[in-house]
C-alpha positions in Angstrom: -24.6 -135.9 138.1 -24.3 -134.0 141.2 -26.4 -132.9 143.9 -27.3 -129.7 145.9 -29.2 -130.8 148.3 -28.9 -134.4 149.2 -31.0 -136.2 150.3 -28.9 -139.0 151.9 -25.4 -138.0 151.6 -23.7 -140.8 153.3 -24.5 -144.0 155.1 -27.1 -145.4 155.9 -26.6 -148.0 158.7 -28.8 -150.1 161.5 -29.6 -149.4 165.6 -27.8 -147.8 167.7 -28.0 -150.1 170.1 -24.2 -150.9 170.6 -22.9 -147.4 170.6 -21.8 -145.9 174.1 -22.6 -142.3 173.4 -26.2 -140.7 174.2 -28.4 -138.4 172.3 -31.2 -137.0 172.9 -34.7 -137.1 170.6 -34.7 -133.6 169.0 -37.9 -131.9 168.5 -38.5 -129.4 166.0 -37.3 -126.2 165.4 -40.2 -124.9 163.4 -43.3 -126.7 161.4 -44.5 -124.7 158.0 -48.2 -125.4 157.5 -49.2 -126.5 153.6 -53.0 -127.2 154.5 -54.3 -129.7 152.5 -52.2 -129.0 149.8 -49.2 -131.3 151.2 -51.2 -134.3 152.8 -50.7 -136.5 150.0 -47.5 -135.2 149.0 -45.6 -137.6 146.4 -42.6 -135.9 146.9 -39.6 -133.1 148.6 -37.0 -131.5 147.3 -35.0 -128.7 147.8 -33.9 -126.1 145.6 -30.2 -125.0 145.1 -31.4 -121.3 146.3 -33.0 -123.6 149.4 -36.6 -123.3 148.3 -38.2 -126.5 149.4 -40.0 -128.1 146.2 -43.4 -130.3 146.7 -46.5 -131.5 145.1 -49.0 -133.9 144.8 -52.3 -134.8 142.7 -53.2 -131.1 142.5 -50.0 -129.1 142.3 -46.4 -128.4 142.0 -45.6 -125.7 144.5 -42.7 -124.1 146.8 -41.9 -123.3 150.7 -39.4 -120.9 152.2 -38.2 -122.7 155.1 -36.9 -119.2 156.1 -40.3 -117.4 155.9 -42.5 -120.5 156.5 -44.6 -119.7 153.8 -45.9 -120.7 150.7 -44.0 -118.7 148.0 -45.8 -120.1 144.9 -48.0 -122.9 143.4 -48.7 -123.7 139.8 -51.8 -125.9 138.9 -50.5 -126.8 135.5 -48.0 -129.2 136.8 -50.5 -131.9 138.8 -49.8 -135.3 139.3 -45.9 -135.1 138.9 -43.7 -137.6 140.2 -40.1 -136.8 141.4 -38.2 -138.6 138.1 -40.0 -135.9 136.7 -37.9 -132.8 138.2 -34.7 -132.4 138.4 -32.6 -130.0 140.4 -30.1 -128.0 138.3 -27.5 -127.9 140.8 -25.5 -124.7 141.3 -28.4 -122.5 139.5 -31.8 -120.7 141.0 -33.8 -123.5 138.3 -35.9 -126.9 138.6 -36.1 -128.5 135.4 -39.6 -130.5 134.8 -39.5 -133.0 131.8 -43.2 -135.2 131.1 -44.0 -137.6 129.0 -46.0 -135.9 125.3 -49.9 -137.2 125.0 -49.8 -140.3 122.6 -45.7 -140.2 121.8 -44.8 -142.9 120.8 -41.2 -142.2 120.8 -41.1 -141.0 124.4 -40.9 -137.3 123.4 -41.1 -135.0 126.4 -42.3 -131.7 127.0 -39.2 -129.8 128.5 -40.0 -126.6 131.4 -37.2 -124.6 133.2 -38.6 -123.1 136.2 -37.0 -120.4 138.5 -37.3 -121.7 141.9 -37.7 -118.7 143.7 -40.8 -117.4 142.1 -42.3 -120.2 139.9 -41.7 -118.2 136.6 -41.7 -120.7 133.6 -38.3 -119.1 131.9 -38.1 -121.9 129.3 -41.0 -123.8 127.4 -39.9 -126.5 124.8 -44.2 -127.3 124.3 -44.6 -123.2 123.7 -42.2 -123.6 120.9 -42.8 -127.0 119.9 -39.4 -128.2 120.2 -37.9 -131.7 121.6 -35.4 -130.9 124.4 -32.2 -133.3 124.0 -30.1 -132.4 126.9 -29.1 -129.5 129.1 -25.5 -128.1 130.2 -24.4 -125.8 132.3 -21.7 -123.4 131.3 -20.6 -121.6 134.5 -18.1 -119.4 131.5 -21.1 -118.0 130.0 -22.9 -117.7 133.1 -25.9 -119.4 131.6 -27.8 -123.3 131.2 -27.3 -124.6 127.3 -30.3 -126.0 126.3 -29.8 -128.8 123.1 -32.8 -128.9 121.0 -34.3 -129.4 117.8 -36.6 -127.2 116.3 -38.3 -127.1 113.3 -35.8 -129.9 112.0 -33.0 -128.2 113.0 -30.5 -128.9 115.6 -30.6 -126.0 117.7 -28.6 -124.4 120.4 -30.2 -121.5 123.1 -28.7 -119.8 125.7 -30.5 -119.2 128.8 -29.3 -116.6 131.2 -28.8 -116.9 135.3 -28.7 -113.3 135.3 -31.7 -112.5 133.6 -33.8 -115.8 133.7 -34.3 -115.0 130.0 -33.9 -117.0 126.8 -30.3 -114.8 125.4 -30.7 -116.1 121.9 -31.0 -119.6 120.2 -28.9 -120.4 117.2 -29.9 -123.1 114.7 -26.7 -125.0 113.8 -27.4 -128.6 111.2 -30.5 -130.3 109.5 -32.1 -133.1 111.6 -32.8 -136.8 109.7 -36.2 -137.0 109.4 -39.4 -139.0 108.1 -41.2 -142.2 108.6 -42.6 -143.8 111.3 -41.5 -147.3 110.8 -39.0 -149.2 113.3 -36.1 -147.0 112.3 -37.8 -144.1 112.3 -38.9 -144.9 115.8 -35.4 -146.0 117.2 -33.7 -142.7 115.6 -36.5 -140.6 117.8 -35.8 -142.1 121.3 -32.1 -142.0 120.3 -32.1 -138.8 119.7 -34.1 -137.9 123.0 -31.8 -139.7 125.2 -28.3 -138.7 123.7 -26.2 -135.3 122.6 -25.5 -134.4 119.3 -22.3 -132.9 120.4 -19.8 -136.0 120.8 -17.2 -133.4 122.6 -18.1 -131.0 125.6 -18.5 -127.4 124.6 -15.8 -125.6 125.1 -15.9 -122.2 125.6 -12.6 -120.3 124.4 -10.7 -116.8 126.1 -13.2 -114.7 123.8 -16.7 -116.6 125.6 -16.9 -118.0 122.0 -19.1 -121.1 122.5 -16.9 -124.5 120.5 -19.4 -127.3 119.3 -18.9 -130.0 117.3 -21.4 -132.4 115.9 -19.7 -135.2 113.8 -17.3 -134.4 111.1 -18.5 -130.4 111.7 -17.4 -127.8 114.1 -19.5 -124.1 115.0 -18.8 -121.7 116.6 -21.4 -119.0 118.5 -20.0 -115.4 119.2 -21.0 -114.1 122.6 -24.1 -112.3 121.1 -25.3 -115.6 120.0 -24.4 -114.9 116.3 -23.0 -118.2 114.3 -19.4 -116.5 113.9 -18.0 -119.5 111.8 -18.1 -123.3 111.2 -15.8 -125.8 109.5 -16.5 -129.3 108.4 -13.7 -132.2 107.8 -14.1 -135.1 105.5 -14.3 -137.4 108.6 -15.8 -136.9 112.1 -13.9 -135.4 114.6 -12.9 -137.7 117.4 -12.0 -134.9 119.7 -10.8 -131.5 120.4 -8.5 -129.6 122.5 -8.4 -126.0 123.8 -4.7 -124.7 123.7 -2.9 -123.3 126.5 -3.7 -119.8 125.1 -7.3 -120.1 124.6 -7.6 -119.5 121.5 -6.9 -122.2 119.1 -8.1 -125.5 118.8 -6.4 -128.9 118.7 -8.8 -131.3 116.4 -8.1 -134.6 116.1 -9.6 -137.5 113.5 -8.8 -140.7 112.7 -4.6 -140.0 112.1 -4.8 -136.7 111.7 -4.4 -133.6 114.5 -5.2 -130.0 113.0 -5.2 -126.9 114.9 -7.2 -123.9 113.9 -8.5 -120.0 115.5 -11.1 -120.2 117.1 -11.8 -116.8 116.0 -12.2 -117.9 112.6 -12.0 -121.2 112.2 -9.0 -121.4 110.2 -6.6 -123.7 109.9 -2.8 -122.4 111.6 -1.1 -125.6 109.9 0.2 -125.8 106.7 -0.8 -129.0 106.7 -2.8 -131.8 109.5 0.2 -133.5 111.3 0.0 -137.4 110.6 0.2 -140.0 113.6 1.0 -143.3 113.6 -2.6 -144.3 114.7 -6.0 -142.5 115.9 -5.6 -139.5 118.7 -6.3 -140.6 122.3 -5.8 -137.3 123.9 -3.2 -134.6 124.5 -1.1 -134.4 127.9 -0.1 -130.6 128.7 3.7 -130.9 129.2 4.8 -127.5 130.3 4.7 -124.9 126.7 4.5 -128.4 125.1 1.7 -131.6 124.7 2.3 -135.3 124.8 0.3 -136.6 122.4 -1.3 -139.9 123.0 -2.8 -141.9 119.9 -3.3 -145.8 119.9 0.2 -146.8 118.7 2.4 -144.5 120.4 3.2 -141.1 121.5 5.1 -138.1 120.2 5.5 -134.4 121.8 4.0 -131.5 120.2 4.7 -128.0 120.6 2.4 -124.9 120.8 2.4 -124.3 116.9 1.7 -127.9 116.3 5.2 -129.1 115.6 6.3 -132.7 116.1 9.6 -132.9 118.2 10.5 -136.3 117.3 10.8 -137.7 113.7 9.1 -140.2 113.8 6.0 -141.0 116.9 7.6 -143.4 119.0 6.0 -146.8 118.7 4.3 -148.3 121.8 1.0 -149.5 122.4 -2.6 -147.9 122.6 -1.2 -145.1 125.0 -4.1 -143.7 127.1 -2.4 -141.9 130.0 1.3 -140.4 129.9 3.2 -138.3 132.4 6.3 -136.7 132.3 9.5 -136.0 134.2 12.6 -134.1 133.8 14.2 -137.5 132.5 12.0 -139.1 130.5 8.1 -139.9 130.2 5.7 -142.6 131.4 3.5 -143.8 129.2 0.2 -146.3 130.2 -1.3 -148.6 128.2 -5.0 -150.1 129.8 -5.1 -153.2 127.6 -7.9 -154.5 129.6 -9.8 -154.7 133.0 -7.1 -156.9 134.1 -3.9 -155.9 133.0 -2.0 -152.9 132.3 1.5 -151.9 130.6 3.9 -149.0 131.4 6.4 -147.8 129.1 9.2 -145.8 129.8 10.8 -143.3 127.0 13.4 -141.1 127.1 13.1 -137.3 125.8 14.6 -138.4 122.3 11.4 -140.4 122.0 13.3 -143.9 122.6 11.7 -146.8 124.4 13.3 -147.8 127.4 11.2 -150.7 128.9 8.1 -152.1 128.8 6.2 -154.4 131.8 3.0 -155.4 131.7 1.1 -155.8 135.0 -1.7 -157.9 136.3 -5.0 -155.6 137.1 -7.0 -153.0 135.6 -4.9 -149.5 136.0 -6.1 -146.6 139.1 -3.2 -144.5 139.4 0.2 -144.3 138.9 2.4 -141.4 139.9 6.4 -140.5 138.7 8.4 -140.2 142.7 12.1 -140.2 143.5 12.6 -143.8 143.2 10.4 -144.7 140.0 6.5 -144.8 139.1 4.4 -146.0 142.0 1.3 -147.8 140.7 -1.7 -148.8 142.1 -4.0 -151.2 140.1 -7.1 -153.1 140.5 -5.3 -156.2 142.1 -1.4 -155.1 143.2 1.0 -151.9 143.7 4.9 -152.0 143.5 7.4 -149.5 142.2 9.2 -149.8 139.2 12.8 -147.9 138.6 13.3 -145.7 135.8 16.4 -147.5 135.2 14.8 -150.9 134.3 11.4 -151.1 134.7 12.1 -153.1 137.9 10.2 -153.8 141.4 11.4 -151.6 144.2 9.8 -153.9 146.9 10.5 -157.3 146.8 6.6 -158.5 147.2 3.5 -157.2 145.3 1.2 -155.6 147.4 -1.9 -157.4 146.3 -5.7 -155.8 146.9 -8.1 -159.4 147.3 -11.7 -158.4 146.6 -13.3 -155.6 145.0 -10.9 -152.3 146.4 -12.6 -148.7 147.4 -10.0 -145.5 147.8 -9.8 -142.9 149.4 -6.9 -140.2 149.1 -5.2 -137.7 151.3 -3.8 -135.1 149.1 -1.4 -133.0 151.9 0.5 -136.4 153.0 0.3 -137.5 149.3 -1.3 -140.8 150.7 -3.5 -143.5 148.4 -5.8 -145.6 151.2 -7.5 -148.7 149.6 -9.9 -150.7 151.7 -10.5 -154.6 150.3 -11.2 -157.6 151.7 -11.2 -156.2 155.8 -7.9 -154.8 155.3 -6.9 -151.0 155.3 -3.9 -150.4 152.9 -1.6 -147.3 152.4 0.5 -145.7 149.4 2.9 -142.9 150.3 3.8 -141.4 146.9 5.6 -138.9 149.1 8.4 -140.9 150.3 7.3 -144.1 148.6 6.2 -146.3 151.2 3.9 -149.0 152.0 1.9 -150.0 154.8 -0.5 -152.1 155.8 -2.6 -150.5 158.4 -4.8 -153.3 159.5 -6.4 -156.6 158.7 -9.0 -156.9 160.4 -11.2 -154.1 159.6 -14.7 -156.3 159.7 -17.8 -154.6 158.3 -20.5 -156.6 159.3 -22.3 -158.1 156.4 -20.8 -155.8 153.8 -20.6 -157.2 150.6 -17.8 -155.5 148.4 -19.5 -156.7 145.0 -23.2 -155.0 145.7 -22.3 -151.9 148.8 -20.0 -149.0 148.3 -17.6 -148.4 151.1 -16.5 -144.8 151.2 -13.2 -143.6 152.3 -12.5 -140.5 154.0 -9.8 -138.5 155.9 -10.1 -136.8 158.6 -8.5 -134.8 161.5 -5.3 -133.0 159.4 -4.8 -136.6 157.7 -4.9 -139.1 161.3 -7.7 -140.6 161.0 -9.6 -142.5 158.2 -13.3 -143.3 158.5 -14.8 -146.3 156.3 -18.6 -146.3 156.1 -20.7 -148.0 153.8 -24.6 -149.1 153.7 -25.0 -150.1 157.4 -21.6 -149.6 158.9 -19.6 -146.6 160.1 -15.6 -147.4 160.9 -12.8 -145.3 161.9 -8.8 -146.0 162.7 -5.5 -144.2 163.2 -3.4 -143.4 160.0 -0.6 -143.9 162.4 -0.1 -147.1 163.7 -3.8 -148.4 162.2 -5.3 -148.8 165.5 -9.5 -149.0 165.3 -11.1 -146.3 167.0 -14.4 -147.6 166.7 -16.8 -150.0 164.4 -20.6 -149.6 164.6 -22.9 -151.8 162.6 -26.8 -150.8 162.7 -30.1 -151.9 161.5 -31.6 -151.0 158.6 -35.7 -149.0 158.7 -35.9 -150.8 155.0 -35.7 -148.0 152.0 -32.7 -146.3 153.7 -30.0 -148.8 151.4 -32.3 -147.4 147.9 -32.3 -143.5 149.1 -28.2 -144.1 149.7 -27.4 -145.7 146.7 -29.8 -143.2 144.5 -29.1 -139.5 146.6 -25.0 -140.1 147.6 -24.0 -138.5 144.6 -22.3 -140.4 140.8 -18.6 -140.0 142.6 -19.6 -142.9 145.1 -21.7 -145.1 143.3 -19.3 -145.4 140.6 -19.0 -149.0 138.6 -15.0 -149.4 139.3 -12.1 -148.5 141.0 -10.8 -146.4 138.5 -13.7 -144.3 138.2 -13.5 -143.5 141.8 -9.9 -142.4 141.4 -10.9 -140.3 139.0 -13.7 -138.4 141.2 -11.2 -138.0 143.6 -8.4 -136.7 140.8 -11.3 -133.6 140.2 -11.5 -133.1 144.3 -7.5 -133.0 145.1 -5.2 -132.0 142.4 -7.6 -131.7 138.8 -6.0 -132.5 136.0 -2.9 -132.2 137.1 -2.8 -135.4 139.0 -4.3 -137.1 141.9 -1.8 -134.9 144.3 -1.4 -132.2 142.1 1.7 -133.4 140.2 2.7 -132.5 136.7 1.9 -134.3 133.7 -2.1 -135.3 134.4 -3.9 -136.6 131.2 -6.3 -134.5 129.9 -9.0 -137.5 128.6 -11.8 -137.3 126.6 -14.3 -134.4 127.1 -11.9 -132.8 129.4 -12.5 -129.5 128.5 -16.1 -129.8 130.0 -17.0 -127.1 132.7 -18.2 -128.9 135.8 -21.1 -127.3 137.7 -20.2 -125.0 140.8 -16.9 -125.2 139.4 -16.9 -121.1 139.1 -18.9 -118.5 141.2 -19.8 -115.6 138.6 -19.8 -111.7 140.6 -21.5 -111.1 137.7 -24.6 -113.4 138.1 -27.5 -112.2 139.7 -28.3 -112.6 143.5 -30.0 -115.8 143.1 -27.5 -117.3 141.1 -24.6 -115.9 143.6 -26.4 -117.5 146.5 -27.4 -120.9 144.6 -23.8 -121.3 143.7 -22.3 -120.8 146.8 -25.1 -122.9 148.8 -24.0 -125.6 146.1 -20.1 -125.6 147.0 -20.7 -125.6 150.7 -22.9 -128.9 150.5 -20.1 -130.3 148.1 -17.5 -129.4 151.4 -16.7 -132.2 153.5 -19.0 -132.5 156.2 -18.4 -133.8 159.7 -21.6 -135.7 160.2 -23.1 -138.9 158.8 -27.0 -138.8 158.3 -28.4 -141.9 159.2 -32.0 -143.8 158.5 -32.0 -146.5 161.6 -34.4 -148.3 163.9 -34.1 -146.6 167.1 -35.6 -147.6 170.7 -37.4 -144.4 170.1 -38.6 -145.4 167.0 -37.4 -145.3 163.3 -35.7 -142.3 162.1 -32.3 -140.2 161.6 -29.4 -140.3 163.7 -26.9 -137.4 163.1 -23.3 -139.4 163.5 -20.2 -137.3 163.7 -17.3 -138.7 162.3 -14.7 -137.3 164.5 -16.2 -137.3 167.9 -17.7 -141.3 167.0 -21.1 -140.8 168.8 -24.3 -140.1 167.8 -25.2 -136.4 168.4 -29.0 -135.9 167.3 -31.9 -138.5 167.2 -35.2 -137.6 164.8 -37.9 -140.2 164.9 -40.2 -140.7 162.0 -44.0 -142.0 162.0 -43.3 -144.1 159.2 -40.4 -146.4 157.2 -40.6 -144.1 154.0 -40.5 -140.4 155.0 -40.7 -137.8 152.4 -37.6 -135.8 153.7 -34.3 -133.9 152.5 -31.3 -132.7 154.5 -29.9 -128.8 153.7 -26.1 -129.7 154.2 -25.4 -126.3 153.8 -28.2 -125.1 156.8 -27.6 -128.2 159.2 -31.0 -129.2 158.7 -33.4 -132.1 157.7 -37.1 -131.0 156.5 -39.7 -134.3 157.2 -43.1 -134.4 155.7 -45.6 -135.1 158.9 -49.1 -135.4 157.6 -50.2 -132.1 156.5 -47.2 -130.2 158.0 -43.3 -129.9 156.8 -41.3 -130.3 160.2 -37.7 -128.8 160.4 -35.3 -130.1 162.8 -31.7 -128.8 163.5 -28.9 -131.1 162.8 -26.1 -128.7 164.7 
């Protein structure tokens, strides 16, 4: 889901052969010897502490590229390949998963290794346990490991501090027998998906919130099961409340609310909607509820306000004003509806819009909307266009967003458009912004602001692009040539927020970059969806982890920082290799040549510096 260390974090683009600005071949800063050990390496990675991670036929082992030595090498993992580690971003650990002798329902064996020393800290084959998933919970300071053992369904703790199991807690019964079809099919599924339909939420207590179909537990600090609660239907969702310590549970019709320090119910009754929850909408010391027929506001006990829930359609999104309330229906890919309703829970207006929904904001003059295919404005009076035209997005549209001018940018289709949810304006800021063999429906353009909000740079598979926010004026537009594996590293190492499947998605990566839950531009009444209440990695630095975990986490958030440089796989008249572009200066400022079209290599973002696998040696080169 996210990455440390990456390996390609941006475009990868063709020869430099057109670009004014010189550079000259940079030689390296250091080479760490490996022996023999490295010369047929399958594989590098880097750590999120910044140990470089290899092996081949014979070994799994580690480098400091401070030191420039070996710092450990364990014989028991041979013949790994790199699907078979991955780097637990934000922590000091490498997770190894491989494939159990003669499994026939692709069981692995699950290890969690600390990267700085090679100690084995967690062993699912020691225990004889099937590892389902891993989360980290940055609240509890610690990596969740979901397991079952001895037909259980099991939760364990595993500590950054410490690098020690802190206690594993048994929760429900596991389905199992057979070894038909069904039997089969229930094994992989079980492998390759959660248990736990709703993130674990941790509450103000550090008491750990699961819930595994219609049943809810809940694990005390010390790892103790403190209570659980089970409904006669599954629960669709849950909510932490504004005080962090209660619950909002919704299923099918119903919304309860219960303590999470006991699990008991604060209702005197479940409150009945009008149809099945969709989520709950923070609305100052109140909620909007959201359900599939409507919406109604809730207050902190779990009161209704209105009478009755005020009948719309399948309400996903809502946000809220001093005057009334804007509800979103996505009825499809390709159309959506906005409702307006006034605080007595009366429906204003209604208009339905062509194009799947991206983002819509309340402003002075009425809700500015962005979909898949158009923008306007519509009044809060009527419901009615502010601009006499649609603004129509041709193609398939990539965004970008400027959070301190309040500015949408969509590129689609060679032209450059931008929203002003500020002051509620429209421009278009060019035309004819041609990326040379891009194709919208297979490449991923990605937008990005630069220079206090002036510039925009567009870069995508083999092109880098920049213009003026002002008056949309190209600065430059550079198409290069391709070495041939750079296009697969880019699309598999530039990180989940840009090789997202829609528009909408993107929006939403860049909702969690510039204003969270509170709105693309940090406006009131963002939607809390689904899973919401889901720590995200590096989302809190712990003073109370240990040194490794300290320093993992904050390398982690200064490679997630925006970066002024491109890192570029090209041909070269020097040869193939890495070009170092900066974004703001438009020229080319370092040139690394490779040996070969498929270099085992990873860039530290957070050190300026690429490490290339040369034969038998690990060359480091500066990228400053």
């Amino acid at each position: 889901m996210y990455k440390t260390i990456t390996k390609i974090t941006v475009a990868v683009l063709l020869s430099a052969t057109t670009i004014g600005a010189k550079a000259q071949t940079t030689e390296p800063i250091f080479e760490i010897s490996a022996g023999n050990a490295i010369a047929n390496t399958k594989f590098l990675l880097q750590s999120s502490t910044g140990e470089l991670i290899s092996g081949n036929d014979l070994k799994l082992f580690a480098i400091d590229p401070v030191t420039k030595s070996v710092l450990w090498a364990n014989t028991d993992f041979l013949g790994l390949d790199e699907s078979d580690i991955t780097i637990i971003e934000g922590t000091p650990f490498i997770k190894i998963e491989r494939q159990k002798t003669l499994s026939l329902a692709k069981n692995k064996n699950t290890y969690i290794i600390q990267a700085r020393d090679g100690k084995v800290v967690y062993d699912s084959k020691d225990q004889g346990i099937k590892v389902r998933n891993t989360l980290i919970l940055p609240r509890l300071n610690g990596l969740l490991i979901e397991s079952v053992k001895d037909g259980f369904l099991s939760v364990t703790l595993l500590d950054f501090n410490t690098a020690k199991e802190l206690w594993t807690v048994p929760l429900i019964k596991e389905k199992t027998g057979g070894i038909g079809i069904g039997a089969l099919k229930r094994a992989v599924k079980s492998y390759t998906s959660s248990a736990f339909s709703v993130a674990p939420i941790v509450d103000a207590n550090q008491n750990l919130i699961l819930v595994n179909k219609s049943q809810i537990f809940a694990i005390g600090k010390n790892g103790q099961l403190a209570w659980k609660k089970e409904y006669d239907d599954d629960v669709d969702d849950a909510y932490l409340g504004q005080d962090g310590n209660s619950l909002f549970i919704g299923y099918k019709k119903y919304i309860d609310k219960i303590s999470t320090a006991n699990g008991n119910s604060t209702l005197a009754e479940p409150i009945k909607m009008r149809d099945a929850l969709n989520s709950i909408v923070p609305m100052g010391d109140k909620y909007i509820v959201c359900n599939e027929a409507g919406i109604n506001i809730m207050d902190a006990s779990g009161n209704m306000q209105w009478k009755k829930d005020c009948k719309l359609g399948n309400i996903t999104q809502a946000k809220y004003t001093a005057n009334g309330i804007v509800a979103i229906e996505a009825v499809k890919d390709d159309e959506t509806v906005f409702y307006w309703v006034d605080n007595e829970g009366k429906k204003m207006w209604d208009e339905k819009v062509k194009g799947g929904m991206i983002l819509a904001e309340p402003t002075d003059k009425g809700v500015m909307y962005v979909t898949t295919e158009r923008a306007n404005i519509l009044t809060y009076e009527k419901g009615k266009d502010v601009w006499n035209k649609d603004i129509k997005l041709k193609g398939v549209p990539r965004f970008g967003a400027d959070a301190k001018s309040k500015t949408l940018y969509a590129f689609a289709d060679g032209k450059v458009h931008a929203f002003n949810f500020s002051d509620n304006t429209y421009k278009l800021l060019t035309d004819d912004l041609d990326l040379k063999k891009y194709d919208d429906e297979k490449e991923i353009a990605v937008l990005d602001v630069r220079e206090e909000g002036n510039k925009l740079v567009v870069y995508t598979n083999q092109n880098v692009a920049a213009l003026q926010t002002a008056d949309g004026k190209i600065i430059y537009n550079n198409y290069f040539k391709d070495i041939g594996n750079s296009k697969k590293k880019l699309m598999r190492f530039a990180g989940t927020a840009l090789s997202v499947a829609g528009a909408a998605q993107q929006i939403g990566g860049l909702t969690n970059i510039t204003g969270g839950t509170a709105g693309l531009f940090g406006g009131n009444g963002g939607l809390f969806e689904k899973g919401a209440n889901q720590y995200n990695t590096g989302s809190v630095v712990n003073d109370l982890g240990n040194s490794l975990y300290a320093a993992a986490s904050k390398r982690y958030l200064a490679s997630q920082a925006t970066k002024d440089n491109l890192y570029i796989l090209s041909e070269m008249p020097e040869g193939n290799g890495m070009l170092v572009w900066n974004k703001d200066k438009g020229t080319i400022t370092k040139k690394i040549t490779f040996k070969d079209t498929t270099p085992q290599y990873v860039v530290d973002e957070a050190a300026d510096k690429v490490y290339v696998v040369v034969g038998n040696v690990i060359k480091a080169y500066d990228l400053k």
